[in-house]
N, CA, C and O atoms as a Tripos MOL2 file, in Angstrom:
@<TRIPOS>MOLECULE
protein
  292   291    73     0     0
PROTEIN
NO_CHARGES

@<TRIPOS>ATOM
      1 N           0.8130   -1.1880    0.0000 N.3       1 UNK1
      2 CA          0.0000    0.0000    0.0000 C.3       1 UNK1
      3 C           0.8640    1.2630    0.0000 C.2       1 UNK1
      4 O           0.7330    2.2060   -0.7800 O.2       1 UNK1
      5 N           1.4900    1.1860    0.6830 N.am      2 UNK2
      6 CA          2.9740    2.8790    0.3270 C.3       2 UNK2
      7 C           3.2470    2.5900   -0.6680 C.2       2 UNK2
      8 O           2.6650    3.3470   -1.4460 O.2       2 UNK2
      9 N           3.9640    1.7360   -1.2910 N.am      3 UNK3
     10 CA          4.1650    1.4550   -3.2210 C.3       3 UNK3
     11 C           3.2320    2.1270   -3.9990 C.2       3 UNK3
     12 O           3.5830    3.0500   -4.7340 O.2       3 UNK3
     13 N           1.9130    1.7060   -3.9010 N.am      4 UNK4
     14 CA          1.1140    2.6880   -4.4570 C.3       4 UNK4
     15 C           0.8040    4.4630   -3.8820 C.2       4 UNK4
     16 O           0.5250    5.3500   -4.6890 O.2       4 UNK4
     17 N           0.8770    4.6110   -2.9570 N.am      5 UNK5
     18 CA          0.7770    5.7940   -2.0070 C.3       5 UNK5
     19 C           1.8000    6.9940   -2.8530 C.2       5 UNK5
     20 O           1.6620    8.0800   -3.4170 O.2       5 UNK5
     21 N           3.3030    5.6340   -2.3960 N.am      6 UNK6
     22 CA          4.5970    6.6510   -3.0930 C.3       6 UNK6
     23 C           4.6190    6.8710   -4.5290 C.2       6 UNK6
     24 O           4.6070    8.0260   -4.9540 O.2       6 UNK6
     25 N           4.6490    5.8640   -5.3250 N.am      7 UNK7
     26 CA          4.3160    6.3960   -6.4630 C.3       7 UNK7
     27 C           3.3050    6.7070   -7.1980 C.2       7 UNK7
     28 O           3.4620    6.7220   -8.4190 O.2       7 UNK7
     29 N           2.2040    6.9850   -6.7000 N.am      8 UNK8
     30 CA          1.0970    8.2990   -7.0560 C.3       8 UNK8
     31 C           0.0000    7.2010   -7.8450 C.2       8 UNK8
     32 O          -1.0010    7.5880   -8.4470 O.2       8 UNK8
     33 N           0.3880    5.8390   -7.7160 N.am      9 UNK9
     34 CA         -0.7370    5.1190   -8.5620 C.3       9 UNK9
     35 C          -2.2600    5.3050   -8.2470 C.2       9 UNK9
     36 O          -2.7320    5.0910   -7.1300 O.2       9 UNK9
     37 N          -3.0420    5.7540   -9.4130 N.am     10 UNK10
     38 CA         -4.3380    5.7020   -9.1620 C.3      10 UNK10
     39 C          -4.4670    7.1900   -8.5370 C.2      10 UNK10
     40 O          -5.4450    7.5910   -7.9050 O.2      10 UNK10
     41 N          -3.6420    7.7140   -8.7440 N.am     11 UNK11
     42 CA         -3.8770    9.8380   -7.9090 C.3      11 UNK11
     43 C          -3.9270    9.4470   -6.6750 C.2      11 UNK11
     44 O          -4.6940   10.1740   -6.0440 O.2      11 UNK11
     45 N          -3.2470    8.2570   -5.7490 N.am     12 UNK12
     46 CA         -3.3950    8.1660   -4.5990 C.3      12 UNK12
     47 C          -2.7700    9.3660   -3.6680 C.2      12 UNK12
     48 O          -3.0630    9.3380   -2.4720 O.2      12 UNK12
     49 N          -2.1040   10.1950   -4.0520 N.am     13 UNK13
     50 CA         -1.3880   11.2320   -3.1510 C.3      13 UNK13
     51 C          -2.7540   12.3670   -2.8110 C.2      13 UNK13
     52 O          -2.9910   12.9370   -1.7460 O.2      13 UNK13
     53 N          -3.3640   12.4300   -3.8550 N.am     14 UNK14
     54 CA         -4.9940   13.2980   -3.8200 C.3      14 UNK14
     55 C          -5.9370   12.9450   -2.9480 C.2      14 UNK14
     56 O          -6.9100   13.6780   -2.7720 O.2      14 UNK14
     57 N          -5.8010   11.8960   -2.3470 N.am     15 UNK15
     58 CA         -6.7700   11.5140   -1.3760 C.3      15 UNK15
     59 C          -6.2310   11.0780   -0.3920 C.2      15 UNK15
     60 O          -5.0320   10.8020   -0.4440 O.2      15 UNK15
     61 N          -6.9840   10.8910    0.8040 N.am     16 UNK16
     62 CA         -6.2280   10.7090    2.2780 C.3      16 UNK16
     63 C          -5.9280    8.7360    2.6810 C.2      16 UNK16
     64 O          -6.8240    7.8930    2.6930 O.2      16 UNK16
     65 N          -4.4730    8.4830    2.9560 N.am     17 UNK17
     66 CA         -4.3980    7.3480    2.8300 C.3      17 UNK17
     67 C          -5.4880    6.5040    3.3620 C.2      17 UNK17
     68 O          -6.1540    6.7410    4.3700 O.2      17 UNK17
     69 N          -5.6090    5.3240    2.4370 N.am     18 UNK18
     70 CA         -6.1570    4.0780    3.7540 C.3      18 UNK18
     71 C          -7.4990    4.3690    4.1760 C.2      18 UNK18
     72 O          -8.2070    3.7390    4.9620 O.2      18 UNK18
     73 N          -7.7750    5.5640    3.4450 N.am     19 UNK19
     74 CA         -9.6580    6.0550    3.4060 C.3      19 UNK19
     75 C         -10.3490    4.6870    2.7340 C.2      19 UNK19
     76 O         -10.0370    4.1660    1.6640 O.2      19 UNK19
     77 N         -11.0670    4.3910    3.3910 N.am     20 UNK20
     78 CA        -12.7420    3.8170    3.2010 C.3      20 UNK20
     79 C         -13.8760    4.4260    2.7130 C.2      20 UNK20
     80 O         -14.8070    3.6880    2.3890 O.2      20 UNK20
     81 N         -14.0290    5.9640    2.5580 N.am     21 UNK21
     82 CA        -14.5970    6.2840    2.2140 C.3      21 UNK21
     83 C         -14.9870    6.8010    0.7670 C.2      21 UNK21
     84 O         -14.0460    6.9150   -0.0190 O.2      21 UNK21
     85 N         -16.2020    7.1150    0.3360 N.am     22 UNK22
     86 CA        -16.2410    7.3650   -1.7530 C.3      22 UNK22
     87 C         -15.9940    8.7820   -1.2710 C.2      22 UNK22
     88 O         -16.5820    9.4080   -0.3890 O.2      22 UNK22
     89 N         -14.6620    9.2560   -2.3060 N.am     23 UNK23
     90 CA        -14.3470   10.3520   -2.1620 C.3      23 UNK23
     91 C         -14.9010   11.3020   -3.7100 C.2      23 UNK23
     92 O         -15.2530   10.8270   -4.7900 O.2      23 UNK23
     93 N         -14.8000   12.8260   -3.2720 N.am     24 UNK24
     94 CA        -15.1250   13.5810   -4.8980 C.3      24 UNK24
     95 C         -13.7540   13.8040   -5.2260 C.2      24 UNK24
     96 O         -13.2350   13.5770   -4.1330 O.2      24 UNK24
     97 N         -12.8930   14.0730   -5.9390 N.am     25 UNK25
     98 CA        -11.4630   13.8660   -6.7480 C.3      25 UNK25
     99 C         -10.3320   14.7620   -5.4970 C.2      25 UNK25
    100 O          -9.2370   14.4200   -5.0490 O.2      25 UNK25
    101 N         -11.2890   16.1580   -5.1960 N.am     26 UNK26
    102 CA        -10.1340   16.8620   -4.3020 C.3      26 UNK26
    103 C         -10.2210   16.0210   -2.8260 C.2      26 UNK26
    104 O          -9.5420   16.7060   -2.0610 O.2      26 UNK26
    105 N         -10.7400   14.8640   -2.0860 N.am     27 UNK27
    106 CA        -10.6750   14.4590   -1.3150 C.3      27 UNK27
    107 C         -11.4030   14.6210   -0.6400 C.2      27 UNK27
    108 O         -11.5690   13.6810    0.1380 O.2      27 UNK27
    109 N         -12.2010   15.6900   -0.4700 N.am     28 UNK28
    110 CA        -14.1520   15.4850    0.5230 C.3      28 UNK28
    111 C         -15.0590   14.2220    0.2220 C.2      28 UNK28
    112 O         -15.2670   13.4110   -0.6800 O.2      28 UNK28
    113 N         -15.3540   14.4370    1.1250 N.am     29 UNK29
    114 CA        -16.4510   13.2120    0.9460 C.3      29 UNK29
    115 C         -17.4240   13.5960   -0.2920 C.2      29 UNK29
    116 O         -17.6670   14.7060   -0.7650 O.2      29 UNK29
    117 N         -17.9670   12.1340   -0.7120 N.am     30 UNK30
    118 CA        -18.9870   12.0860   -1.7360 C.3      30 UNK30
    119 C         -20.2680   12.5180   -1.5790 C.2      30 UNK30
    120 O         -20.9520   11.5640   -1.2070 O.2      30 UNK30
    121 N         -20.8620   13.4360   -1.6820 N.am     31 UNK31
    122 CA        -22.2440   13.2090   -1.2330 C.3      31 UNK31
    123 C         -23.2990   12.4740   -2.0440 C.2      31 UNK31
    124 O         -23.9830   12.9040   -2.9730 O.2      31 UNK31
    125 N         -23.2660   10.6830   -1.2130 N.am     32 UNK32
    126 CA        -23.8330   10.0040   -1.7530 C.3      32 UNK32
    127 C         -25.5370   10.2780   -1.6520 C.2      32 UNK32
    128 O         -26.2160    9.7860   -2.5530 O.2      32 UNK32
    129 N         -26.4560   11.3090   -0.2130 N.am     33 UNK33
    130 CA        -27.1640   11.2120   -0.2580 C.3      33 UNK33
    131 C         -27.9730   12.4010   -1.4830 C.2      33 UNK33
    132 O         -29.1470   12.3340   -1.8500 O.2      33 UNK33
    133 N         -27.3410   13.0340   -1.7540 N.am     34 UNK34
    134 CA        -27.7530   13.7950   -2.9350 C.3      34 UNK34
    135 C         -27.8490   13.0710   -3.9580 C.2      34 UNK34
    136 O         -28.9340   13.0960   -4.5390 O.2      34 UNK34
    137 N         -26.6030   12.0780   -4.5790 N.am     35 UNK35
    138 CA        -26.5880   11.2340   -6.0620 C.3      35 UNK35
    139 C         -27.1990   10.1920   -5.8320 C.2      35 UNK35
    140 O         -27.2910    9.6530   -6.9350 O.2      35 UNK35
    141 N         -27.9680    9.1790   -4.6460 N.am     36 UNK36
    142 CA        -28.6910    8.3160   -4.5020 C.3      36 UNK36
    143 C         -29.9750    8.8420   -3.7600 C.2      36 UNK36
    144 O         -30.2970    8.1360   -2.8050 O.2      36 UNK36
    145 N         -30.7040    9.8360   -3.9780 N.am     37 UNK37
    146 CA        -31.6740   10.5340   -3.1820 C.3      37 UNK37
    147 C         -32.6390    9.5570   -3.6740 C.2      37 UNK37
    148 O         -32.8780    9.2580   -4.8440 O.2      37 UNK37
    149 N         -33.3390    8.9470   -2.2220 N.am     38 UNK38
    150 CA        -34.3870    8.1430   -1.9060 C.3      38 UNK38
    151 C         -34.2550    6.5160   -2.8820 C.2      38 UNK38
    152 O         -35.1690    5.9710   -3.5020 O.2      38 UNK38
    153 N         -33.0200    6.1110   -2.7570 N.am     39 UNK39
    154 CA        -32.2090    5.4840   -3.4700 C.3      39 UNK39
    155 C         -32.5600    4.7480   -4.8590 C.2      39 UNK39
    156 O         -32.6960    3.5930   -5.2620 O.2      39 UNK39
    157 N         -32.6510    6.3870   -5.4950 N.am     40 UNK40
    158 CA        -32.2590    6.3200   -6.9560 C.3      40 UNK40
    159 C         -31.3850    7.0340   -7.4410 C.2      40 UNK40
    160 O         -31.0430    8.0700   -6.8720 O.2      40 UNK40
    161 N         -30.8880    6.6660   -8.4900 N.am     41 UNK41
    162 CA        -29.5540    7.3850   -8.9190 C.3      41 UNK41
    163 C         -30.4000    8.8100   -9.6820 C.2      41 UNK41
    164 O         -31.3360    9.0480  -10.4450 O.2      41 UNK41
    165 N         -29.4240    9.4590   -8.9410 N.am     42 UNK42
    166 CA        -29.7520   11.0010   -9.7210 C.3      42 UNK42
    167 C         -29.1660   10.7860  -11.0090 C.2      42 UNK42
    168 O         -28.4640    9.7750  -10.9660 O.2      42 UNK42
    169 N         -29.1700   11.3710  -12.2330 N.am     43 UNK43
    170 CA        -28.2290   11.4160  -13.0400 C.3      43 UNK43
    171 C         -27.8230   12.8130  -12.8220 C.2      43 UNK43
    172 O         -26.7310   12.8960  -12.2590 O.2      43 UNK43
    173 N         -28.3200   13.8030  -13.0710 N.am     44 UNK44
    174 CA        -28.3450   14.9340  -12.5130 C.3      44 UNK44
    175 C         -27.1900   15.4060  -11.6050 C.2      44 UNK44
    176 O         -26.1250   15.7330  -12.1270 O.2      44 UNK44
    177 N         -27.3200   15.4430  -10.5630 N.am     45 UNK45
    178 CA        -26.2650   15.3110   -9.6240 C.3      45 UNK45
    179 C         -25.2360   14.1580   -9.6250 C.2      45 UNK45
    180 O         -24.5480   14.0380   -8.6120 O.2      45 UNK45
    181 N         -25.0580   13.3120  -10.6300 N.am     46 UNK46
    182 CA        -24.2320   12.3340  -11.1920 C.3      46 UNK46
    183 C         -23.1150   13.0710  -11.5820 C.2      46 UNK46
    184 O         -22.0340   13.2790  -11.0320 O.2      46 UNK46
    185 N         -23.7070   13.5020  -12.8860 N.am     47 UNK47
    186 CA        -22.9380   14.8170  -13.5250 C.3      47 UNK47
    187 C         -22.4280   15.8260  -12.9060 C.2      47 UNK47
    188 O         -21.2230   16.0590  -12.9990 O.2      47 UNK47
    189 N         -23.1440   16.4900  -12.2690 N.am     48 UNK48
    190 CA        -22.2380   17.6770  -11.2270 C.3      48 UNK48
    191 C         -21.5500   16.8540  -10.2860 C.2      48 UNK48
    192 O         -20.7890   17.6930   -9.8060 O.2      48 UNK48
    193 N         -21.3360   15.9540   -9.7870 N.am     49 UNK49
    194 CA        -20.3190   15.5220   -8.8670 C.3      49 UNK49
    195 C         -19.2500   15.0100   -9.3610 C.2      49 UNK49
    196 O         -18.1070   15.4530   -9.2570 O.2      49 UNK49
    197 N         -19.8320   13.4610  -10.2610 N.am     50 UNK50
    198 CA        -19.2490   13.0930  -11.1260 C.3      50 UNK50
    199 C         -19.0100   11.6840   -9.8890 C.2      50 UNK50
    200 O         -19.4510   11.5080   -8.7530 O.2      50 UNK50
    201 N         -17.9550   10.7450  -10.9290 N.am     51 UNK51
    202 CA        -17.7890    9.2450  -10.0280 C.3      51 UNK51
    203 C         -17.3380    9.3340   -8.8900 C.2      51 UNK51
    204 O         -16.5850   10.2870   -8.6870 O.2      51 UNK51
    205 N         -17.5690    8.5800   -7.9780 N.am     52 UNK52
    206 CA        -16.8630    8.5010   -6.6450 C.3      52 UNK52
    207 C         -15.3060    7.7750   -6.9570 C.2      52 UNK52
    208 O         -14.9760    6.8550   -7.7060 O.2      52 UNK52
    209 N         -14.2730    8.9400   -5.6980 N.am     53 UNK53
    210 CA        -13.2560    8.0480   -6.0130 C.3      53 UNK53
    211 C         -12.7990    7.4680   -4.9520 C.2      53 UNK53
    212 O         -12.9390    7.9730   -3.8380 O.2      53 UNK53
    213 N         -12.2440    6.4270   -5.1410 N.am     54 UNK54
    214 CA        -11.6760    5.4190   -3.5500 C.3      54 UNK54
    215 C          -9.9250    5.7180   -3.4780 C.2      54 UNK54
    216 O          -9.2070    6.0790   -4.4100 O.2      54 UNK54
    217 N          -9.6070    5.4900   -2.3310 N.am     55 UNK55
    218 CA         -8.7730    6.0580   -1.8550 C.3      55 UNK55
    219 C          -7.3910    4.5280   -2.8530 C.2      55 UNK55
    220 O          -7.7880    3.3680   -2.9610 O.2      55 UNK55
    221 N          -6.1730    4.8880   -3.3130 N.am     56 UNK56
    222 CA         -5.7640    3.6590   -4.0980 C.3      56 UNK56
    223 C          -5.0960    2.6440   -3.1060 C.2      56 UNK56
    224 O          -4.9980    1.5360   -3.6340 O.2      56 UNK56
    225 N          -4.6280    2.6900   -1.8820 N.am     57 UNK57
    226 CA         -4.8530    1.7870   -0.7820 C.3      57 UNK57
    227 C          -6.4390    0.8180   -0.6020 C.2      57 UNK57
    228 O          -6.5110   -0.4100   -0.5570 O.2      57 UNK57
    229 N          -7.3580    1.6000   -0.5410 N.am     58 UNK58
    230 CA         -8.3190    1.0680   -0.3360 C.3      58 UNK58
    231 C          -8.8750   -0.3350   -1.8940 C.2      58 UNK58
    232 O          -9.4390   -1.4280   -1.8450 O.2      58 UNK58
    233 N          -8.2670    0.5950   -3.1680 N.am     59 UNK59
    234 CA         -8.9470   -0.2370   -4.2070 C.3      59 UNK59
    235 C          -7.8770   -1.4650   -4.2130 C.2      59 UNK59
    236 O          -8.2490   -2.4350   -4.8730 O.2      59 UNK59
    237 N          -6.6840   -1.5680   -3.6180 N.am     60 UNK60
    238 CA         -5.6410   -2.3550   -3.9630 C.3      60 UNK60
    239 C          -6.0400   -3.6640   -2.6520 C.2      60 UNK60
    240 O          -5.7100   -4.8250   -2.8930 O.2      60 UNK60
    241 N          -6.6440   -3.3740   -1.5240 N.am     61 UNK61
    242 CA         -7.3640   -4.2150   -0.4000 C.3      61 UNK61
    243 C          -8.6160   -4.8540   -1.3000 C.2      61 UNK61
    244 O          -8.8560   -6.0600   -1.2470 O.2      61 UNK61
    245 N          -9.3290   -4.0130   -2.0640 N.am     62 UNK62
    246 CA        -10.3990   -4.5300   -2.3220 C.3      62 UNK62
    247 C         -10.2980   -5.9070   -3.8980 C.2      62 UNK62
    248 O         -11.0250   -6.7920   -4.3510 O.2      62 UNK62
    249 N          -9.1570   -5.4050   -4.1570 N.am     63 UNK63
    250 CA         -8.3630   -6.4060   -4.9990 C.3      63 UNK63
    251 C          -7.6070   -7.4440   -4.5080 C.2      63 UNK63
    252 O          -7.3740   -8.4870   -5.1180 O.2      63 UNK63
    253 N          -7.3220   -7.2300   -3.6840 N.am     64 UNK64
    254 CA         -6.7650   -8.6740   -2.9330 C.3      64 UNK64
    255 C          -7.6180   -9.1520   -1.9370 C.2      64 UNK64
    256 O          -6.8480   -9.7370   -1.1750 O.2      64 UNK64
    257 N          -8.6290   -9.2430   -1.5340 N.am     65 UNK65
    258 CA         -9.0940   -9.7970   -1.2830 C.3      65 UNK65
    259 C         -10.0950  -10.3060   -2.2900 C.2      65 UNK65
    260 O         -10.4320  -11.4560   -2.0100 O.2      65 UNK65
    261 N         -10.5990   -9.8970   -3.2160 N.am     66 UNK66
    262 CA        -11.5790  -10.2710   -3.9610 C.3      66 UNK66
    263 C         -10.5330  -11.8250   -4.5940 C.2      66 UNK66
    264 O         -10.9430  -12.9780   -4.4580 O.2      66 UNK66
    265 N          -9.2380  -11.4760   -5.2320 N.am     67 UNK67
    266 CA         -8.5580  -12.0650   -5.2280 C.3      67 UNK67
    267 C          -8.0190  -13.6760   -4.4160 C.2      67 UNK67
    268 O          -7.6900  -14.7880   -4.8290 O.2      67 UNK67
    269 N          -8.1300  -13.1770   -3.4000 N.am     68 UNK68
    270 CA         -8.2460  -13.9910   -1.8460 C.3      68 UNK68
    271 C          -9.4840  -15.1930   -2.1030 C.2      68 UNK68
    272 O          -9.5040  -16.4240   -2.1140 O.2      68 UNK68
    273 N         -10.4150  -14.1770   -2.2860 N.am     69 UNK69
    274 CA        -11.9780  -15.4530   -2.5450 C.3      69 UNK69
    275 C         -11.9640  -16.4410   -3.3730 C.2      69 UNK69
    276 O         -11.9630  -17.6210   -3.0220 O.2      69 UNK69
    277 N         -11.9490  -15.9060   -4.9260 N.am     70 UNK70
    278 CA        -11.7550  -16.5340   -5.6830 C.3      70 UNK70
    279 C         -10.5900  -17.5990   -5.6870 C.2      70 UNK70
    280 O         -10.7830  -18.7560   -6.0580 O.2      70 UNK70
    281 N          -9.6920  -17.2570   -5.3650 N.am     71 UNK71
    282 CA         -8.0130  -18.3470   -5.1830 C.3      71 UNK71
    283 C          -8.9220  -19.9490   -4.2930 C.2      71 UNK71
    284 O          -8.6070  -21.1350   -4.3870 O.2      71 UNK71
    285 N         -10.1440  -19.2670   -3.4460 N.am     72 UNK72
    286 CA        -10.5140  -20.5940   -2.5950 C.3      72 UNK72
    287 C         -11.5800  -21.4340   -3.5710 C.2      72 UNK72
    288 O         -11.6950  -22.6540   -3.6910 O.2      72 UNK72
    289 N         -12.0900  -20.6900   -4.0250 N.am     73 UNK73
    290 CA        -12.9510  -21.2550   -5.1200 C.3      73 UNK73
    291 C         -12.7720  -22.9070   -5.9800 C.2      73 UNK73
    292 O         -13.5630  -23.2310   -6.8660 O.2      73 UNK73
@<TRIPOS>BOND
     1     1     2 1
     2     2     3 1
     3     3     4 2
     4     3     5 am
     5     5     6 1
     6     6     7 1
     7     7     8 2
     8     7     9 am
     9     9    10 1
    10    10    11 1
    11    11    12 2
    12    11    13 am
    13    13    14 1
    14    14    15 1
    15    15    16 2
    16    15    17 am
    17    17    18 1
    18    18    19 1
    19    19    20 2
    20    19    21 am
    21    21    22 1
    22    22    23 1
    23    23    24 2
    24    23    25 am
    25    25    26 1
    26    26    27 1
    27    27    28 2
    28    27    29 am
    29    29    30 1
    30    30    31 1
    31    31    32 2
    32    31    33 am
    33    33    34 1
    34    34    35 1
    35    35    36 2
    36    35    37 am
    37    37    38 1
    38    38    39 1
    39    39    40 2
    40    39    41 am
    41    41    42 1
    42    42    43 1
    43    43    44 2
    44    43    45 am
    45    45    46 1
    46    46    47 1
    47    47    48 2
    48    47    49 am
    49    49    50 1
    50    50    51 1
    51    51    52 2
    52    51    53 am
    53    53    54 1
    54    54    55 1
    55    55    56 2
    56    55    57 am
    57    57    58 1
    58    58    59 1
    59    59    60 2
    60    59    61 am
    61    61    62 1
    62    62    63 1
    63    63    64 2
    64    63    65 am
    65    65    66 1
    66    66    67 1
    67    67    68 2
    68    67    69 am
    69    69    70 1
    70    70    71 1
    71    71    72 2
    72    71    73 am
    73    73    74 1
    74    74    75 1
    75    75    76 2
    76    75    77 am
    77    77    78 1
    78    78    79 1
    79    79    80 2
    80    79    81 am
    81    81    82 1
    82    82    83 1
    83    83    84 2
    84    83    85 am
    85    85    86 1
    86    86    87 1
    87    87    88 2
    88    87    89 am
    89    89    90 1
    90    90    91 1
    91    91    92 2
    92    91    93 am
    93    93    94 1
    94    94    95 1
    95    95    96 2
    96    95    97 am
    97    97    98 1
    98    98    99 1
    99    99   100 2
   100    99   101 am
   101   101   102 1
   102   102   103 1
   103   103   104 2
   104   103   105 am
   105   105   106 1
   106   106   107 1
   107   107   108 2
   108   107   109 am
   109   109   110 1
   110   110   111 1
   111   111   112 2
   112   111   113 am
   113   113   114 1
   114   114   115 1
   115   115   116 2
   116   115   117 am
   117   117   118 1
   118   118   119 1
   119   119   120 2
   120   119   121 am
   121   121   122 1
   122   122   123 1
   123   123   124 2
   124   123   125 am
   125   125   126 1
   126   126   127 1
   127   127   128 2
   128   127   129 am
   129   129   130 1
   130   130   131 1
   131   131   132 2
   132   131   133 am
   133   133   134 1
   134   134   135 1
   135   135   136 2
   136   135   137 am
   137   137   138 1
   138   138   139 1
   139   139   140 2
   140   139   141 am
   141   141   142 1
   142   142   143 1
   143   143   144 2
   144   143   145 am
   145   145   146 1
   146   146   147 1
   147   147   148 2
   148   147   149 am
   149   149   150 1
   150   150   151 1
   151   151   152 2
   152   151   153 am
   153   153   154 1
   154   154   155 1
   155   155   156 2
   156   155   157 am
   157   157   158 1
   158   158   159 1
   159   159   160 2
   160   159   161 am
   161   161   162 1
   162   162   163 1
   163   163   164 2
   164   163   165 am
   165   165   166 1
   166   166   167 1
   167   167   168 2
   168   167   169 am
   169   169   170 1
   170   170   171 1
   171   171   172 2
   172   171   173 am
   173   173   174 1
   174   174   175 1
   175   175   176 2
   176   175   177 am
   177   177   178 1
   178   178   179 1
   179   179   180 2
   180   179   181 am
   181   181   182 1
   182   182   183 1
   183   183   184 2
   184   183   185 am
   185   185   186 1
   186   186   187 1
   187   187   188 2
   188   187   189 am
   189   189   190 1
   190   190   191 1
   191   191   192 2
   192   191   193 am
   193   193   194 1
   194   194   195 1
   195   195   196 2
   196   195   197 am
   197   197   198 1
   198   198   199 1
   199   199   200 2
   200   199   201 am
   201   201   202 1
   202   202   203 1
   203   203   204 2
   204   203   205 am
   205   205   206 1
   206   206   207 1
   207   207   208 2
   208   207   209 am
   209   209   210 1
   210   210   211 1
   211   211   212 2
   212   211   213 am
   213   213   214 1
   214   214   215 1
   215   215   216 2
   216   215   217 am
   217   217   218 1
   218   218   219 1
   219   219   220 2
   220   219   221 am
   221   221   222 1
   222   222   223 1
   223   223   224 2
   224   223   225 am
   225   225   226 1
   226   226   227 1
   227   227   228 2
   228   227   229 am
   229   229   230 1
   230   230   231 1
   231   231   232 2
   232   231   233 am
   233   233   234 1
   234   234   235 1
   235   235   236 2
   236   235   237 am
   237   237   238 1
   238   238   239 1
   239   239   240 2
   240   239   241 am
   241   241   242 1
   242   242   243 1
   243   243   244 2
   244   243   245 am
   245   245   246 1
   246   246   247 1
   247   247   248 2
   248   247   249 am
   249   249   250 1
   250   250   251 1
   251   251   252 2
   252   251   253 am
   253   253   254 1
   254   254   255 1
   255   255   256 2
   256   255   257 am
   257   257   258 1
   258   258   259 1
   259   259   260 2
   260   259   261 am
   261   261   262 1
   262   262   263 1
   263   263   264 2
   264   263   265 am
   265   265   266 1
   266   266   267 1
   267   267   268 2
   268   267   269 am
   269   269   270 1
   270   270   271 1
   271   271   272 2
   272   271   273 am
   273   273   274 1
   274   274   275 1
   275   275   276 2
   276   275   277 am
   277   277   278 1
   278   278   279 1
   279   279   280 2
   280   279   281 am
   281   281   282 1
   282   282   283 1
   283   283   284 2
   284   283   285 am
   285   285   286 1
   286   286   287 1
   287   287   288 2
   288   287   289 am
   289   289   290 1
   290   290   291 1
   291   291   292 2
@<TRIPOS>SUBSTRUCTURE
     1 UNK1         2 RESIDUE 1 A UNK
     2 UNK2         6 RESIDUE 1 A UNK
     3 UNK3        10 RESIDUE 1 A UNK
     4 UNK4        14 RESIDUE 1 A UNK
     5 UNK5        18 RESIDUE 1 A UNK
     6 UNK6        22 RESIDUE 1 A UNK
     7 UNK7        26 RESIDUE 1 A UNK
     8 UNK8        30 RESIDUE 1 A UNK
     9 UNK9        34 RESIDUE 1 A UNK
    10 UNK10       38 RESIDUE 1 A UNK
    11 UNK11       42 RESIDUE 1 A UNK
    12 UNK12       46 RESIDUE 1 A UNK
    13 UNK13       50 RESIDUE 1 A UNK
    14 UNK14       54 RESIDUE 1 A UNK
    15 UNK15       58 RESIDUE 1 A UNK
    16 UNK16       62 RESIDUE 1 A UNK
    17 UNK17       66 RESIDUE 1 A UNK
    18 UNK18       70 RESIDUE 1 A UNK
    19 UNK19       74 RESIDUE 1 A UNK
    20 UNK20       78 RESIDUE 1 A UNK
    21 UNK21       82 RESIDUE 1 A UNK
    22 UNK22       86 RESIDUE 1 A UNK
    23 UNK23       90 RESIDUE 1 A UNK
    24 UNK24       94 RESIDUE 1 A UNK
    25 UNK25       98 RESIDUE 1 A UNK
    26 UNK26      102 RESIDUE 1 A UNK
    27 UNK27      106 RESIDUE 1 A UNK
    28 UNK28      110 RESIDUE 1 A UNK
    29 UNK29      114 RESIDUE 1 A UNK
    30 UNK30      118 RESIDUE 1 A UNK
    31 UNK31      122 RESIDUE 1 A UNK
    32 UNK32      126 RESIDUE 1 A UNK
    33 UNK33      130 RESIDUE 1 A UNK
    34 UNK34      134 RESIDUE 1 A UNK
    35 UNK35      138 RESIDUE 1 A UNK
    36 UNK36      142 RESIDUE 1 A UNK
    37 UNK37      146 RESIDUE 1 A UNK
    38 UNK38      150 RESIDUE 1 A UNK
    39 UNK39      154 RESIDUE 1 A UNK
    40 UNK40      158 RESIDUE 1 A UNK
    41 UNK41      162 RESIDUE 1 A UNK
    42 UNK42      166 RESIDUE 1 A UNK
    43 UNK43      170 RESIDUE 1 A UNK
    44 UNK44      174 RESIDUE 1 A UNK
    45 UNK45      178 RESIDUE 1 A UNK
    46 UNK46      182 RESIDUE 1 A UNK
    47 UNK47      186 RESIDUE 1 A UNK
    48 UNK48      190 RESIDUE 1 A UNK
    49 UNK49      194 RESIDUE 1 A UNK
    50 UNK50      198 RESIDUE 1 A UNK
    51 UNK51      202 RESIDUE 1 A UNK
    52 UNK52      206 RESIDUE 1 A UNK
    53 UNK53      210 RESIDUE 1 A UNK
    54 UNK54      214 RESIDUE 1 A UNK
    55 UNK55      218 RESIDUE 1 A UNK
    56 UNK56      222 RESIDUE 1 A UNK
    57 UNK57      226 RESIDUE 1 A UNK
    58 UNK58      230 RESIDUE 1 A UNK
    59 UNK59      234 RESIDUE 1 A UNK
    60 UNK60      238 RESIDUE 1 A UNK
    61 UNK61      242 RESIDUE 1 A UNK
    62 UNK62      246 RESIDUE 1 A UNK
    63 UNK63      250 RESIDUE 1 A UNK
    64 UNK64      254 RESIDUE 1 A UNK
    65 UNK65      258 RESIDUE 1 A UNK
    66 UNK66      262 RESIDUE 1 A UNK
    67 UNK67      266 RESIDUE 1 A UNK
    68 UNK68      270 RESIDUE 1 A UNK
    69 UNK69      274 RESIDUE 1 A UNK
    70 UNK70      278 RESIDUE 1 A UNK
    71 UNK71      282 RESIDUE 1 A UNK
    72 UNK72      286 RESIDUE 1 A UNK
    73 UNK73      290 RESIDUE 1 A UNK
């Protein structure tokens, strides 16, 4: 996870390490209850926010373990 951290994979230096949380690109939180209001997808506020981003620690956990599962399979 510093491998990716240090060398900037995934814009990981833009967001706060080892976050769990869906971030908007400068590193605030997502506001998911605006783009899933009454849980449907806005498109609307899709567009003005735009994708959620995950922190690249966090997507590199969520790859090894997904990883992890499947290997038992």
């Amino acid at each position: 996870m510093l491998g990716i951290y240090y060398t900037n994979t995934w814009n990981a230096k833009a967001l706060p390490f080892m976050s769990t949380q869906l971030l908007l690109s400068n590193g605030s939180d997502y506001p998911i209850e605006e783009v899933f209001s009454g849980a449907v997808l806005n498109t609307t506020a899709l567009e003005t926010y735009g994708i959620p981003q995950l922190a690249g620690s966090f997507a590199w956990a969520m790859f090894i373990a997904n990883a992890a599962v499947n290997a038992q399979v």
